[in-house]
Backbone as JSON, one array per atom type, in Angstrom:
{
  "sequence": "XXXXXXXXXXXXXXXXXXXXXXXXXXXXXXXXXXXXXXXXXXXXXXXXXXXXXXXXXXXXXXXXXXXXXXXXXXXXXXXXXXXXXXXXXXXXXXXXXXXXXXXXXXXXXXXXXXXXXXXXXXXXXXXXXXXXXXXXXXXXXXXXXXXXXXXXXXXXXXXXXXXXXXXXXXXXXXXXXXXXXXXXXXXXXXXXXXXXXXXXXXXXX",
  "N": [[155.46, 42.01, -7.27], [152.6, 41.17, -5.8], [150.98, 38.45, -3.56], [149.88, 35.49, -5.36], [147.15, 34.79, -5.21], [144.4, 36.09, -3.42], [142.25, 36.14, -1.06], [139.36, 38.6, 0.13], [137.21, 39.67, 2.28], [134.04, 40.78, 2.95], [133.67, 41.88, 5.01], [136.39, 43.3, 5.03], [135.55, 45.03, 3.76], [135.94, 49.25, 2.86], [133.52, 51.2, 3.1], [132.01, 54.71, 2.23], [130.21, 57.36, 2.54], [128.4, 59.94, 0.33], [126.5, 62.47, -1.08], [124.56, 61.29, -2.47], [124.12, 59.01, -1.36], [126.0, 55.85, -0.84], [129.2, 54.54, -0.78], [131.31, 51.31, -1.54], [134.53, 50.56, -1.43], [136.16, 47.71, -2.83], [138.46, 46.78, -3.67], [141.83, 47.7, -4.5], [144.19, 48.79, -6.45], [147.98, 49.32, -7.1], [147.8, 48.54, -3.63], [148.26, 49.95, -1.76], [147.29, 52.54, -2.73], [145.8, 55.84, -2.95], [142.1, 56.13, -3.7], [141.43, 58.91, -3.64], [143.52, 60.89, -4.98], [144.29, 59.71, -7.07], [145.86, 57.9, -8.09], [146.21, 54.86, -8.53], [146.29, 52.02, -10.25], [144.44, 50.19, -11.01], [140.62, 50.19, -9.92], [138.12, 48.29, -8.14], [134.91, 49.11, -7.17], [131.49, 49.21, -5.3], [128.71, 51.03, -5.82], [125.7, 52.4, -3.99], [122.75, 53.98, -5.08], [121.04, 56.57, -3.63], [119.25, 58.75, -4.47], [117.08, 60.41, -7.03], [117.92, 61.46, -9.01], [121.74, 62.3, -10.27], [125.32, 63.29, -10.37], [128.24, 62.31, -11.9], [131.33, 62.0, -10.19], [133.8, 63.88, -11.39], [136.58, 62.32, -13.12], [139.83, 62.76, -14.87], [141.49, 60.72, -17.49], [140.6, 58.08, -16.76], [139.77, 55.23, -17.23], [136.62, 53.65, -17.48], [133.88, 51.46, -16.34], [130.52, 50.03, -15.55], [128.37, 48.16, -14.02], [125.13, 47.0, -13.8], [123.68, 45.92, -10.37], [121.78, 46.15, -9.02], [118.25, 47.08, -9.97], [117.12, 49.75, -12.41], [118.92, 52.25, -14.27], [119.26, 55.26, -16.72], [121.58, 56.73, -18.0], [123.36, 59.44, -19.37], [125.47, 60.48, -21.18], [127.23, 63.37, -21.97], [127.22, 64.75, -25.06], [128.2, 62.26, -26.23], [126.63, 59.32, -25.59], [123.82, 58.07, -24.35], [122.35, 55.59, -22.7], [120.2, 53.1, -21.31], [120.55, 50.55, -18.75], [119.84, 47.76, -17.34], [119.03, 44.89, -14.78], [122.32, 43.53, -14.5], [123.26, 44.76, -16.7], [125.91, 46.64, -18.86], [127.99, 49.53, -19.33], [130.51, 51.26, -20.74], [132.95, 53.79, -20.51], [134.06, 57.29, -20.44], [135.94, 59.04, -17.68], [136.3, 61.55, -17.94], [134.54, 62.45, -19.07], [131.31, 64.46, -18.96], [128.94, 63.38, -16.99], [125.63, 62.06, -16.15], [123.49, 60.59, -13.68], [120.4, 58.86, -13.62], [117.76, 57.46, -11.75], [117.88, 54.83, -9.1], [119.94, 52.64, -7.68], [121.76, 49.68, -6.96], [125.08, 49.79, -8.04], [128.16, 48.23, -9.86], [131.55, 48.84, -10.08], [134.22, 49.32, -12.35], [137.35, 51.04, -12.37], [139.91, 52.14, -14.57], [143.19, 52.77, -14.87], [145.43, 53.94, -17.04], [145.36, 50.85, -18.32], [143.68, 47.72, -18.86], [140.63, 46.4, -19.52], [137.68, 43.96, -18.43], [134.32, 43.09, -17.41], [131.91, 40.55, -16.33], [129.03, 38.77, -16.07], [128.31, 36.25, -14.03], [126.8, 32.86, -13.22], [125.69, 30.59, -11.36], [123.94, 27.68, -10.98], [121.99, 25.98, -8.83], [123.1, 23.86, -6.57], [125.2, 23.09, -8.2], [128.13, 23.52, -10.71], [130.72, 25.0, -12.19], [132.92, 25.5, -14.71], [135.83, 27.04, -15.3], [138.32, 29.68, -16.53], [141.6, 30.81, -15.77], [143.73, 33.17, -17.66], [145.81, 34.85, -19.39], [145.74, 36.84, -22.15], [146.58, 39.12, -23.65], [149.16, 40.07, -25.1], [150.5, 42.33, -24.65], [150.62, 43.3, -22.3], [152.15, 42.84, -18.86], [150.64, 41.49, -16.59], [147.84, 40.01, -15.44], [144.76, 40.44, -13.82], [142.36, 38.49, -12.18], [139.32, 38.83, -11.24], [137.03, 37.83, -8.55], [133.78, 38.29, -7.64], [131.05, 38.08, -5.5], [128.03, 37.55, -5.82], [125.32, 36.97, -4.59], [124.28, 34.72, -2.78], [126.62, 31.7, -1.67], [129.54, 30.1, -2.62], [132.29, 27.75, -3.52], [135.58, 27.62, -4.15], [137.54, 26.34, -5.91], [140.95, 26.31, -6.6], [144.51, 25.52, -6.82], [144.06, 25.79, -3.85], [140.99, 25.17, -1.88], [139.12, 27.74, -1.43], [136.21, 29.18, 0.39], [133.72, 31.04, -0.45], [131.75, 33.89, 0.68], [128.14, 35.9, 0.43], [129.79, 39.0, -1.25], [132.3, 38.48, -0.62], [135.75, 38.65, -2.52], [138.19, 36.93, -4.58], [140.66, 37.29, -6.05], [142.89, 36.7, -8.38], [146.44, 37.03, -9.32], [148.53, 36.59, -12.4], [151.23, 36.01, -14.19], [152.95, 37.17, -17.68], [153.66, 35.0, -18.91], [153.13, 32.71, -17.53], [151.18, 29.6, -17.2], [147.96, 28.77, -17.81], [145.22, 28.43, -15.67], [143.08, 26.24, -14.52], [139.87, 26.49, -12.66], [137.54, 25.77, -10.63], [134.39, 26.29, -9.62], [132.12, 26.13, -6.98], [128.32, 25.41, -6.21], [126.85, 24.29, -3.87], [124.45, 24.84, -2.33], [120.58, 25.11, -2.36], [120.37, 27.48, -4.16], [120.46, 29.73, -6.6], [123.95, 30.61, -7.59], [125.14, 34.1, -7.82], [127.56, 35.87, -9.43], [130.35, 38.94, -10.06], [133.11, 38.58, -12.45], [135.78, 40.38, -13.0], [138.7, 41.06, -15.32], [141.49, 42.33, -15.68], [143.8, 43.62, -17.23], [147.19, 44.92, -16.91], [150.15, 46.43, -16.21], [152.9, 47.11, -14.83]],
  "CA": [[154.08, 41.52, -7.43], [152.08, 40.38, -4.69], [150.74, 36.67, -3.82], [149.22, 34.84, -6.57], [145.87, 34.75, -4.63], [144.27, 37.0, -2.31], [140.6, 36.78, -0.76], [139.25, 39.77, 0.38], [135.67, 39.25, 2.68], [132.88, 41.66, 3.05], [134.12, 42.83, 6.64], [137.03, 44.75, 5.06], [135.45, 46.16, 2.62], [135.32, 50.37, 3.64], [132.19, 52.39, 2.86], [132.02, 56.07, 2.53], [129.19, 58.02, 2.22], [128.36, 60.39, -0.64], [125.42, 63.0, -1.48], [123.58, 60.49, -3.5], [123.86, 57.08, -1.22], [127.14, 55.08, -0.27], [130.19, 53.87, -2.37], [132.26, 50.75, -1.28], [135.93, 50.38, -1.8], [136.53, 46.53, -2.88], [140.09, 46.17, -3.88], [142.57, 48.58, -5.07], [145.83, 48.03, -6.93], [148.19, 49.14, -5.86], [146.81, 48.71, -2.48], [148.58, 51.77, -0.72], [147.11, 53.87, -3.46], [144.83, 56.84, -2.9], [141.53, 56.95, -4.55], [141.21, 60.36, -4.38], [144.97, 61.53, -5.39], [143.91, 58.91, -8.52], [147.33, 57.25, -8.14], [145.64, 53.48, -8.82], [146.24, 51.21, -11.9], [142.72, 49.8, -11.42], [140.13, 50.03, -8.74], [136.82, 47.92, -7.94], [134.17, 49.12, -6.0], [130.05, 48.85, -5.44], [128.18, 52.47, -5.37], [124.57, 52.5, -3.73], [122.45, 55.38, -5.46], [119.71, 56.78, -3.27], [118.8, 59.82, -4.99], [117.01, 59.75, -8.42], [119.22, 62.31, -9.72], [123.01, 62.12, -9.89], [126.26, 63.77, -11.46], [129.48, 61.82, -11.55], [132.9, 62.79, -10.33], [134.79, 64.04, -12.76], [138.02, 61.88, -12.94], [140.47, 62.75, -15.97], [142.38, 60.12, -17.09], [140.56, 57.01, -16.05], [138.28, 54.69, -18.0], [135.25, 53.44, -16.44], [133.13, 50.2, -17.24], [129.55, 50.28, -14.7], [127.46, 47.08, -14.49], [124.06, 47.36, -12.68], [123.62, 44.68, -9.75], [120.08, 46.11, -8.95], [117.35, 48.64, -10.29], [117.58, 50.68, -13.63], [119.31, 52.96, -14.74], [119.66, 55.65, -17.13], [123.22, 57.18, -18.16], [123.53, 60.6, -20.24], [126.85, 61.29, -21.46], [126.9, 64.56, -22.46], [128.02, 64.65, -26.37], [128.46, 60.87, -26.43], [125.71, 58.29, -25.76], [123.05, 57.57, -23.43], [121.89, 54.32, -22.2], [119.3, 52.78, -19.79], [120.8, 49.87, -18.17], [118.63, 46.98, -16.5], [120.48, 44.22, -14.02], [123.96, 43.1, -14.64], [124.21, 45.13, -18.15], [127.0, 46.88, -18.57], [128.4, 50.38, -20.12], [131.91, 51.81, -20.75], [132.66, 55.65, -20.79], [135.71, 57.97, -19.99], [135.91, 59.76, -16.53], [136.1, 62.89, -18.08], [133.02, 63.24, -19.8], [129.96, 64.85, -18.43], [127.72, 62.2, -16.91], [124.07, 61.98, -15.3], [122.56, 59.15, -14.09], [118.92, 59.05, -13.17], [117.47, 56.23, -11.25], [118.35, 54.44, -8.29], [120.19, 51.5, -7.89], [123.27, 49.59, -6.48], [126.21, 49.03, -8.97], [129.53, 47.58, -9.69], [132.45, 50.07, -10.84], [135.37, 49.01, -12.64], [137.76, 51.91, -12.87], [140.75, 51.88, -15.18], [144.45, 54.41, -14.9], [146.71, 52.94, -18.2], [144.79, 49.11, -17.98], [142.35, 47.57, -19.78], [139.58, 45.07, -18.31], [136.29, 43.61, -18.87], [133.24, 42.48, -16.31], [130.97, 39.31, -16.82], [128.34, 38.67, -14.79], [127.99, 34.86, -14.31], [125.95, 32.5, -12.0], [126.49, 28.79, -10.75], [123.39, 26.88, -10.63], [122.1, 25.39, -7.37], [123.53, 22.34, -6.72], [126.0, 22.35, -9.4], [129.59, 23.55, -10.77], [131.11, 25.78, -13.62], [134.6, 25.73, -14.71], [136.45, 28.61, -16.08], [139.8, 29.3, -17.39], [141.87, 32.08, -15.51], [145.02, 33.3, -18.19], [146.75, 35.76, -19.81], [145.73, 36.36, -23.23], [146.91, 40.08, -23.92], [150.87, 39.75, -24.53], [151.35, 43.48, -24.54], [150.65, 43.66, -21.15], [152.65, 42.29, -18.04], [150.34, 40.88, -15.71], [146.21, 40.06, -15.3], [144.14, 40.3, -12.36], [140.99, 37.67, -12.16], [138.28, 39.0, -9.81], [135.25, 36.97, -8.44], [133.34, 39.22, -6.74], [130.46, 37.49, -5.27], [126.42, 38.87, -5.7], [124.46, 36.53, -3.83], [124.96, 33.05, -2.37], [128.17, 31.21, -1.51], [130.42, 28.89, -3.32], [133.59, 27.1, -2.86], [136.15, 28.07, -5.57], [139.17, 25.05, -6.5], [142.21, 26.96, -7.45], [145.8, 25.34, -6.38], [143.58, 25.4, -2.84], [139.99, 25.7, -2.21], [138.33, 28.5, -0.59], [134.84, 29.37, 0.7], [133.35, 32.57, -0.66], [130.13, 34.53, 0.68], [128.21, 37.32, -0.86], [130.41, 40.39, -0.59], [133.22, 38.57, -0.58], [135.76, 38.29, -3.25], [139.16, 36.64, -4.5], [141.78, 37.97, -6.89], [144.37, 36.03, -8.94], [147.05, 37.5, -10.52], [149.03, 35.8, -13.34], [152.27, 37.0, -15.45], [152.37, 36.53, -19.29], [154.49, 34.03, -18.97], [152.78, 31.48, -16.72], [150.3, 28.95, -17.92], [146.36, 29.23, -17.67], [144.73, 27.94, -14.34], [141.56, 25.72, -14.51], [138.87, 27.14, -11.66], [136.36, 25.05, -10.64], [133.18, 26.66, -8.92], [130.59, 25.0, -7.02], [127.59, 25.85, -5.64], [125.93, 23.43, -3.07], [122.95, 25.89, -2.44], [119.85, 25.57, -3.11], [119.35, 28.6, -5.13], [121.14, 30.23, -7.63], [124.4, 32.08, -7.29], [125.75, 35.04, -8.56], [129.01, 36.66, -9.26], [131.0, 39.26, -10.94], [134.21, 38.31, -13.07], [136.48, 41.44, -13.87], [139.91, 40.4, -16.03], [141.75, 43.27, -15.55], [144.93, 43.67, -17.64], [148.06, 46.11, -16.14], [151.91, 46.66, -16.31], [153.99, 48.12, -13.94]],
  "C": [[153.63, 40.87, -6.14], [151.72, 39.18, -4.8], [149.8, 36.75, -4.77], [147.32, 35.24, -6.61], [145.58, 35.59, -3.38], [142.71, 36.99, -2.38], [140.92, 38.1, 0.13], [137.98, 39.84, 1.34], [135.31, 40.71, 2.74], [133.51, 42.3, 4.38], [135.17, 43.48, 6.21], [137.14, 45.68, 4.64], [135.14, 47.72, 3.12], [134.3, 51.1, 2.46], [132.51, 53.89, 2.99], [130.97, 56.54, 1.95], [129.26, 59.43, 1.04], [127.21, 61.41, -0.76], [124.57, 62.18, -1.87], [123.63, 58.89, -2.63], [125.58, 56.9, -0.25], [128.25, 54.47, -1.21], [131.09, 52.63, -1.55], [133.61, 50.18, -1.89], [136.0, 48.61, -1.86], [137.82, 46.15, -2.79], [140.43, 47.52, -4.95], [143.72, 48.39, -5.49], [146.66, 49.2, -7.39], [147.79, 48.91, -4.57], [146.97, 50.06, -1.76], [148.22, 52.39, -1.64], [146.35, 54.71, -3.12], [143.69, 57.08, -3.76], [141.77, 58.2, -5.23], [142.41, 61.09, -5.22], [144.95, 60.32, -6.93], [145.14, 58.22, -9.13], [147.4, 55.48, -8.62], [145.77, 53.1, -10.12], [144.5, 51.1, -11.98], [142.06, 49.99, -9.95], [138.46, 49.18, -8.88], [136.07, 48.77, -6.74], [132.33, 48.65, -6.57], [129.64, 49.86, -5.28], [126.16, 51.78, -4.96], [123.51, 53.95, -4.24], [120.93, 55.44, -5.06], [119.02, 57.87, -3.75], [118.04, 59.5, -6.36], [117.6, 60.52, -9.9], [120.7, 62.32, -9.38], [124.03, 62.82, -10.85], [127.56, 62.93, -10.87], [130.6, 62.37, -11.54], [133.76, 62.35, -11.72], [136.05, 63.74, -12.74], [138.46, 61.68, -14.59], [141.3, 61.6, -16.0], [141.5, 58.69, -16.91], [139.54, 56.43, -16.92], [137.63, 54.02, -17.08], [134.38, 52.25, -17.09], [132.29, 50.02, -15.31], [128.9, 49.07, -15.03], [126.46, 47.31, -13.29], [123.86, 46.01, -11.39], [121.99, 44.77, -9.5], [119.39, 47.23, -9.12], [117.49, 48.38, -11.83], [118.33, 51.64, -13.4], [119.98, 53.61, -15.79], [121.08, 56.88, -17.46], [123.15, 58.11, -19.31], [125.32, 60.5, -19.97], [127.07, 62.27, -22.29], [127.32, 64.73, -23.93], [128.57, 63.33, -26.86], [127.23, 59.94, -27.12], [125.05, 58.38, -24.39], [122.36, 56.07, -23.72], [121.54, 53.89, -20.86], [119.8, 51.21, -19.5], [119.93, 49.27, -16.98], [120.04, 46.51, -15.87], [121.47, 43.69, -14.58], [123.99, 43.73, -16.51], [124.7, 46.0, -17.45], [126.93, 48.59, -19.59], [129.78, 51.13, -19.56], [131.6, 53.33, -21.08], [134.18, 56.36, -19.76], [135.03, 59.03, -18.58], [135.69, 60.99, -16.8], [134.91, 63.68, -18.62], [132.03, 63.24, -18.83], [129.15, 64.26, -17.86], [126.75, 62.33, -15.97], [123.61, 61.14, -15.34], [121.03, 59.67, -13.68], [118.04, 57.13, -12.77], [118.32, 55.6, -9.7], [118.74, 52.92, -7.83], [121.42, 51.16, -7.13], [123.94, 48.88, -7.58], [127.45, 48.72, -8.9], [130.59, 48.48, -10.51], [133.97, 49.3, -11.22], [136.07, 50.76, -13.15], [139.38, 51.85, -13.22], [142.12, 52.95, -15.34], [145.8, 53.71, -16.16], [146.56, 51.04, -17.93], [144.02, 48.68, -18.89], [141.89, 46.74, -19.24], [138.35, 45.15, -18.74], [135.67, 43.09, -17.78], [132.3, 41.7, -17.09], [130.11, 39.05, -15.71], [127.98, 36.96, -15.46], [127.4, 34.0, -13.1], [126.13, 30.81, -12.72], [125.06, 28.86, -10.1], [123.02, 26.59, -10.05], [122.14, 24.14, -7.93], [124.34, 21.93, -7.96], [127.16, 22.72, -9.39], [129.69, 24.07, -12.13], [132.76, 25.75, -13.6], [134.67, 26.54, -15.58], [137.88, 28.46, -16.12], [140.44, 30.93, -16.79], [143.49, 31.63, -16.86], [145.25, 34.42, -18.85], [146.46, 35.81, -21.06], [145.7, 37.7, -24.29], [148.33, 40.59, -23.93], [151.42, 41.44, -24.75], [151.43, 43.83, -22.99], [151.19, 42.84, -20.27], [151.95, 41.2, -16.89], [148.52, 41.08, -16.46], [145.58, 39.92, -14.2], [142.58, 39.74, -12.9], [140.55, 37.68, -11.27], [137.45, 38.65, -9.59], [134.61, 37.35, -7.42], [131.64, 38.37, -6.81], [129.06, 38.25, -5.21], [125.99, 38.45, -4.35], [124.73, 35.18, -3.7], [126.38, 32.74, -1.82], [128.43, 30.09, -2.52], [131.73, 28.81, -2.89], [134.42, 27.16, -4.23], [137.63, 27.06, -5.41], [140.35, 25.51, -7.42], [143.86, 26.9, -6.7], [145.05, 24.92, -5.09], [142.29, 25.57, -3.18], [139.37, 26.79, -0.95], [136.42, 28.93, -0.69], [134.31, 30.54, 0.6], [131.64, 33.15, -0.07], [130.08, 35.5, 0.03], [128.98, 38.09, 0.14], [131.53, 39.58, -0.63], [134.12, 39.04, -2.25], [137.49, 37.48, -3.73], [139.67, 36.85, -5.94], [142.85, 36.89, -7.2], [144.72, 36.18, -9.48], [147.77, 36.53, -11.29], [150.38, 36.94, -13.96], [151.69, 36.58, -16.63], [152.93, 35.48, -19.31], [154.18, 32.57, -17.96], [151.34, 31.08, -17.16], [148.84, 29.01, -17.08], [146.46, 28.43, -16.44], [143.15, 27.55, -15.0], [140.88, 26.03, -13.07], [137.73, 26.46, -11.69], [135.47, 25.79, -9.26], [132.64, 26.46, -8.28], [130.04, 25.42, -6.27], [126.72, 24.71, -4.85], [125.0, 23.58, -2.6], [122.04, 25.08, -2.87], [119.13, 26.82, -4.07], [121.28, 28.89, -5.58], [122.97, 30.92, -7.15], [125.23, 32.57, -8.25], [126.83, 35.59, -8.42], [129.47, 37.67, -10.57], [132.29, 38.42, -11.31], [134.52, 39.43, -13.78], [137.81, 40.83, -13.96], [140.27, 42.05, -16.5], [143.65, 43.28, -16.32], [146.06, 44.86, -16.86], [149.66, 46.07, -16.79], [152.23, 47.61, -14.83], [154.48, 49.42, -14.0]]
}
């Protein structure tokens, strides 16, 4: 297992371009894994969609959970469900099925290879402080990864140390099952609002 804690800033995040816009790679777990060879427990990234038509790669195998950061957008899944998604909602859906978006927007991708995980979109106040509770609370699984992926603003996050987050950055803390919750204190000294994701990403080995 790697260290406990791991920031990540906006400068290492890589970009690659796409037909439809731009996709950025956030964090990958394993880290030496290969998107494309789809070798990854879990992966974060951010997609930019400049087109107002789109078809998604077709990855077998992988569950998928999309939260919007900005725009609309609507989501066909071919023989499933469709849903139009405003900012920070959310929708789950399997890699393998059929999908069309329509609209243009930049979003947040949680993608899943034998994991399970959830995204929250949460925001810290100006001039204030949120506490949260990182732990473990799925005992079939071995480990959890707690991601605070940053929208807009900065904050200063109080966990064992404290670090200084901007947007784009973000910081990761894993946990076993067997080690006790962590209290996380927030704070935003801003004047204005800020925003963040929170994905709680379950795994095994």
């Amino acid at each position: 297992m790697e260290e406990n804690i791991k920031i990540i800033r906006k400068s290492e995040h890589k970009t690659t371009e796409w037909s439809g816009g731009t996709t950025t790679q956030l964090c990958i777990y394993p880290y030496d894994s290969e998107y494309k060879e789809l070798n990854f427990k879990w992966r974060l990234s951010s997609a930019r969609v400049d087109v107002d038509e789109s078809v998604f790669t077709h990855l077998p195998n992988i569950k998928r959970k999309i939260m919007i950061l900005d725009g609309e957008l609507l989501l066909e899944h071919e023989g499933h469900h469709s849903v139009k998604l405003k900012e920070f909602e959310q929708d789950r859906f399997c890699g393998d099925w059929k999908t069309k978006s329509y609209g243009r927007v930049t979003d947040f991708n949680l993608m899943m290879n034998d994991c399970e995980g959830d995204l929250e979109y949460m925001c810290v106040d100006e001039c204030s402080s949120k506490k949260i509770v990182f732990d473990i609370n799925k005992q079939e699984y071995d480990y959890v990864a707690n991601v605070l992926y940053v929208v807009s603003g900065n904050v200063s996050i109080e966990i064992d140390s404290q670090a200084t987050l901007c947007e784009g950055d973000l910081l990761l803390s894993y946990m076993g099952k067997d080690e006790e919750s962590k209290e996380v204190n927030i704070i935003n000294k801003l004047d204005k609002n800020a925003k963040f994701i929170r994905s709680i990403i379950y795994f095994s080995n």
